[in-house]
VOPAGU-2260 file (C-alpha; in pm, 1 decimal, decimal comma):
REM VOPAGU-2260
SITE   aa  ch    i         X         Y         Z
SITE  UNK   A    0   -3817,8   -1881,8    3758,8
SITE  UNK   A    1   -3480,3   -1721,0    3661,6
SITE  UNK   A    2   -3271,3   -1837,4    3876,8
SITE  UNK   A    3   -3356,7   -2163,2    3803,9
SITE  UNK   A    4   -3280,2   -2101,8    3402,4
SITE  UNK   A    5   -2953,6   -1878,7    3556,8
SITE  UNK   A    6   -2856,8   -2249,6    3724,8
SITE  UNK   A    7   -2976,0   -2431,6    3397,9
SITE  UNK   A    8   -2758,2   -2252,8    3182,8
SITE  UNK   A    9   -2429,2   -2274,5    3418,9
SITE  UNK   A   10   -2483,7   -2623,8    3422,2
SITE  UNK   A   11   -2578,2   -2654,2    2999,1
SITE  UNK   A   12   -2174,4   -2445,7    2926,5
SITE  UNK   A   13   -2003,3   -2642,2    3205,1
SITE  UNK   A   14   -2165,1   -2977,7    3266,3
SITE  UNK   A   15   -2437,3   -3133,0    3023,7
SITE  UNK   A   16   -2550,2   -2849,9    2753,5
SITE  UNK   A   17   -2566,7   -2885,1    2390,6
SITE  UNK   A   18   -2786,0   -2576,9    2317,4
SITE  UNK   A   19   -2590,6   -2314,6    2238,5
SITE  UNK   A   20   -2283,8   -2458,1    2173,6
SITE  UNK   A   21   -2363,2   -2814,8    2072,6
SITE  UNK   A   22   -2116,5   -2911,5    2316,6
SITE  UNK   A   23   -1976,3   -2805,9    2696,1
SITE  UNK   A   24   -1655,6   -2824,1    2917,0
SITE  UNK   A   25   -1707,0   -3170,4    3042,2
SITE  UNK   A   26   -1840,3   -3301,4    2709,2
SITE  UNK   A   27   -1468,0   -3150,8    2565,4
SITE  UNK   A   28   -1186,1   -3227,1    2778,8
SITE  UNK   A   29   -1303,9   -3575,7    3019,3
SITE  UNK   A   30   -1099,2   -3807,1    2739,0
SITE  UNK   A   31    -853,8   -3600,4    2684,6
SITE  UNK   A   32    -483,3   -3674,5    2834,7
SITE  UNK   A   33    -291,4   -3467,1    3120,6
SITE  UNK   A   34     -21,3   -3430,5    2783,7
SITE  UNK   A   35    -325,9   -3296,1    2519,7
SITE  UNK   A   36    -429,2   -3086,2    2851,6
SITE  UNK   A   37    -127,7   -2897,8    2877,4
SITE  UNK   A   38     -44,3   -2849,8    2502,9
SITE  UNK   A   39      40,8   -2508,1    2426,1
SITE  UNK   A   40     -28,6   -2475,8    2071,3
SITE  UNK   A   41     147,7   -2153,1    1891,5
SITE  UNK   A   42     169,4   -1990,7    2204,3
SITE  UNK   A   43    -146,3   -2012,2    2277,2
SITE  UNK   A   44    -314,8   -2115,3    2662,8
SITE  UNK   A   45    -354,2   -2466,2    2685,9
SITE  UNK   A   46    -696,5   -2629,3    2745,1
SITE  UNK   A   47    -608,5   -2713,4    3079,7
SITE  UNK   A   48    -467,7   -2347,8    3160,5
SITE  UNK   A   49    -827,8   -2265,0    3002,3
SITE  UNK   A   50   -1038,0   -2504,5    3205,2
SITE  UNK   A   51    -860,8   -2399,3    3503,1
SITE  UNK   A   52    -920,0   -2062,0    3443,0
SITE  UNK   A   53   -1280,4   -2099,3    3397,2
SITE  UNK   A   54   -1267,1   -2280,7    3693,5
SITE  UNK   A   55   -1108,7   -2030,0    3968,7
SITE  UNK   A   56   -1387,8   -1790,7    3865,5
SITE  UNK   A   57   -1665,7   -2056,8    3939,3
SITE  UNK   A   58   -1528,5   -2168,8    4274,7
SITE  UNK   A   59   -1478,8   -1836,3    4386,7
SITE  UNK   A   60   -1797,0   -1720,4    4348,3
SITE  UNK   A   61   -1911,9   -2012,0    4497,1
SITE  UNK   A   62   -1712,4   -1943,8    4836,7
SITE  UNK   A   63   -1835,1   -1598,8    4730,5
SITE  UNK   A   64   -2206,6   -1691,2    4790,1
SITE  UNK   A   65   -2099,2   -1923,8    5126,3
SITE  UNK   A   66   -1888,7   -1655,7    5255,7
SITE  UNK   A   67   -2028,7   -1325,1    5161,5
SITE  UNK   A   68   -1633,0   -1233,4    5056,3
SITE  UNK   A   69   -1488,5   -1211,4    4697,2
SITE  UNK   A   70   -1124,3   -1353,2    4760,9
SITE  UNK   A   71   -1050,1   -1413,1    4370,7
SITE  UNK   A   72    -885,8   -1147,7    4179,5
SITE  UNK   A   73    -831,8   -1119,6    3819,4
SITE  UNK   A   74    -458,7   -1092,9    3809,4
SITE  UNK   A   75    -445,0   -1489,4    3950,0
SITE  UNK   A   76    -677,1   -1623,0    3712,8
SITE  UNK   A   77    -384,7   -1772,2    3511,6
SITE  UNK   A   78    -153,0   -1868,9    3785,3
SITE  UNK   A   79    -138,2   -2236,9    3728,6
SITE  UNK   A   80     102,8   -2491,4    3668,1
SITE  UNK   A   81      75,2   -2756,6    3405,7
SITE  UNK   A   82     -57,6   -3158,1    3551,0
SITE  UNK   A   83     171,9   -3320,7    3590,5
SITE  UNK   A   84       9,3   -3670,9    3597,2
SITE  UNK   A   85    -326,6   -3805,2    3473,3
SITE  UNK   A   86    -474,6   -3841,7    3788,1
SITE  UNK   A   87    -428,0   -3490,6    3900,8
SITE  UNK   A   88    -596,3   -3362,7    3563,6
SITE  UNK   A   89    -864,6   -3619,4    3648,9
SITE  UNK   A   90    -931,7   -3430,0    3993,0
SITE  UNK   A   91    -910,4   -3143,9    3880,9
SITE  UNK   A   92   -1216,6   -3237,7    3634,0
SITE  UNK   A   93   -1391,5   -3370,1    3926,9
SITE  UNK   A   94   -1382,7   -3084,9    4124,6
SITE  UNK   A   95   -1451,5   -2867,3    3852,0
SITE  UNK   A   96   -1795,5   -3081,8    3811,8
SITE  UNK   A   97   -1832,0   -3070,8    4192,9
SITE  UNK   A   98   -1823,0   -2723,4    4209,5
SITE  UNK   A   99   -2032,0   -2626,4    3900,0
SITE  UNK   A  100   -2320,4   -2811,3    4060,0
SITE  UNK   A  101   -2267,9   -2652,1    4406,2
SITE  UNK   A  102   -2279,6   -2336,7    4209,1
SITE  UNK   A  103   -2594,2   -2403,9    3956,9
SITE  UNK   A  104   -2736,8   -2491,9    4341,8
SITE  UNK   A  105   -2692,8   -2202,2    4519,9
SITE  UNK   A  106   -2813,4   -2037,2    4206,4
SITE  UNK   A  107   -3140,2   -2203,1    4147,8
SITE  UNK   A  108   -3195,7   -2236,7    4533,3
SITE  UNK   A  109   -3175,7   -1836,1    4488,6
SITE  UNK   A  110   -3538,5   -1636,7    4494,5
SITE  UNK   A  111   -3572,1   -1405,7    4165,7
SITE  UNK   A  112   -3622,4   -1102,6    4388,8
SITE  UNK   A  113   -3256,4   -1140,4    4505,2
SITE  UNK   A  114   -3131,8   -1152,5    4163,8
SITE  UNK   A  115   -3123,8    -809,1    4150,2
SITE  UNK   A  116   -2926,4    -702,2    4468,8
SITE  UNK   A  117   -2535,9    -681,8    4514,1
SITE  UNK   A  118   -2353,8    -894,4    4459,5
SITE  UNK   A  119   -2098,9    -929,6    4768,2
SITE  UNK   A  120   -2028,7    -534,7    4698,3
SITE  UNK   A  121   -2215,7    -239,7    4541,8
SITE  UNK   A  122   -1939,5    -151,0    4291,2
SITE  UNK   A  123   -1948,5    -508,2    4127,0
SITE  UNK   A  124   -2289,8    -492,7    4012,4
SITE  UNK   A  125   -2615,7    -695,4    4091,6
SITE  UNK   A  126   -2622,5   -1102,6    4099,1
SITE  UNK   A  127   -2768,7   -1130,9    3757,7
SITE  UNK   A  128   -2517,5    -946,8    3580,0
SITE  UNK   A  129   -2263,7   -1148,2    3739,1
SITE  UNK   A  130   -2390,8   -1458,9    3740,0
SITE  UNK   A  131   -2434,2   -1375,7    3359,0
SITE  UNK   A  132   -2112,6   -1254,1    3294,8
SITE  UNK   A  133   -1991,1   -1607,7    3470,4
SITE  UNK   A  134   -2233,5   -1810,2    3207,1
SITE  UNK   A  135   -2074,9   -1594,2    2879,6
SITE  UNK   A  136   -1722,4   -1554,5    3020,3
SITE  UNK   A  137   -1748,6   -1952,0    3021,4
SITE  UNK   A  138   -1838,6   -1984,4    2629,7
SITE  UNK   A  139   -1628,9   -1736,0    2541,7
SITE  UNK   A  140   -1326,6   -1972,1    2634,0
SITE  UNK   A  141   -1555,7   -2289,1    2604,8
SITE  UNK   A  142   -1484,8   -2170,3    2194,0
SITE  UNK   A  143   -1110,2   -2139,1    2241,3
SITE  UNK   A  144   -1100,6   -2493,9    2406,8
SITE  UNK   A  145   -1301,1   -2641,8    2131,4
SITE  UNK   A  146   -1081,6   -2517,3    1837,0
SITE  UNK   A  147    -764,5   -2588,8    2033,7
SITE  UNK   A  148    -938,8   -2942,9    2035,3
SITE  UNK   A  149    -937,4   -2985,3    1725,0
SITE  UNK   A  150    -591,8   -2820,1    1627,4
SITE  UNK   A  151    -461,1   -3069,0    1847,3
SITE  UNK   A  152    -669,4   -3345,2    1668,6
SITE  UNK   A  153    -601,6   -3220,5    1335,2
SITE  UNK   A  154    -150,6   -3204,7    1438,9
SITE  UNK   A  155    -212,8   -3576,0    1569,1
SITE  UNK   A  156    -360,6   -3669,0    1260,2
SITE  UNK   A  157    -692,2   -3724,7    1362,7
SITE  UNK   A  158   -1026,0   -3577,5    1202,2
């Protein structure tokens, strides 16, 4: 069934995985600080900004799917400010979890026939594509978060 292994492998980059990447979001930034979170290395995004990121695309196509409307837009998929406190980097995580598996359930709840209609519109494709473009957009910056990890690591002193 492929939306099941669609689901499977939103959950593996996000959630539980070691396959591909031998790691995953949640497996890289749950014991890290709100201060390592918003560490801006060379001028580079911090892993929060990053996880954050990641995460506006994932709950907007999950209101997306409940809605039938695509409300996020490219141009505010950076638009966040830094935590400022552990606990709000904290709910943030869990609401990035919460939403993953909403997501990776709608997906797998989704028959393989439909996989290959619309998505919400015409001009943005068909569900797979999208749905795969959501999985790879999520390594892509699942690598930036892991060598920022360990740039941060490696300025702290710690291999």
């Amino acid at each position: 069934m492929k939306s099941k292994e669609l689901a499977d492998r939103l959950r593996e980059v996000i959630l539980n995985g070691t396959w591909v990447a031998n790691t995953n979001f949640k497996d890289q930034i749950q014991d890290m600080d709100f201060q390592g979170a918003n560490l801006s290395l060379a001028g580079r995004n911090s892993i929060g900004l990053l996880a954050q990121h990641i995460h506006y695309y994932i709950a907007g196509v999950l209101e997306a799917f409940q809605s039938g409307q695509l409300t996020i837009r490219d141009k505010f998929s950076f638009d966040f400010s830094p935590f400022e406190s552990q606990q709000q980097w904290k709910d943030f995580q869990e609401s990035f979890w919460k939403d993953t598996e909403a997501l990776a359930q709608i997906i797998q709840a989704m028959p393989d026939a439909d996989l290959g209609e619309a998505f919400i519109d015409p001009k943005y494709g068909h569900m797979q594509r999208n749905i795969d473009g959501l999985i790879e957009h999520s390594y892509y910056h699942l690598g930036q978060v892991a060598l920022l990890k360990k740039m941060i690591a490696q300025q702290n002193g710690v291999e």
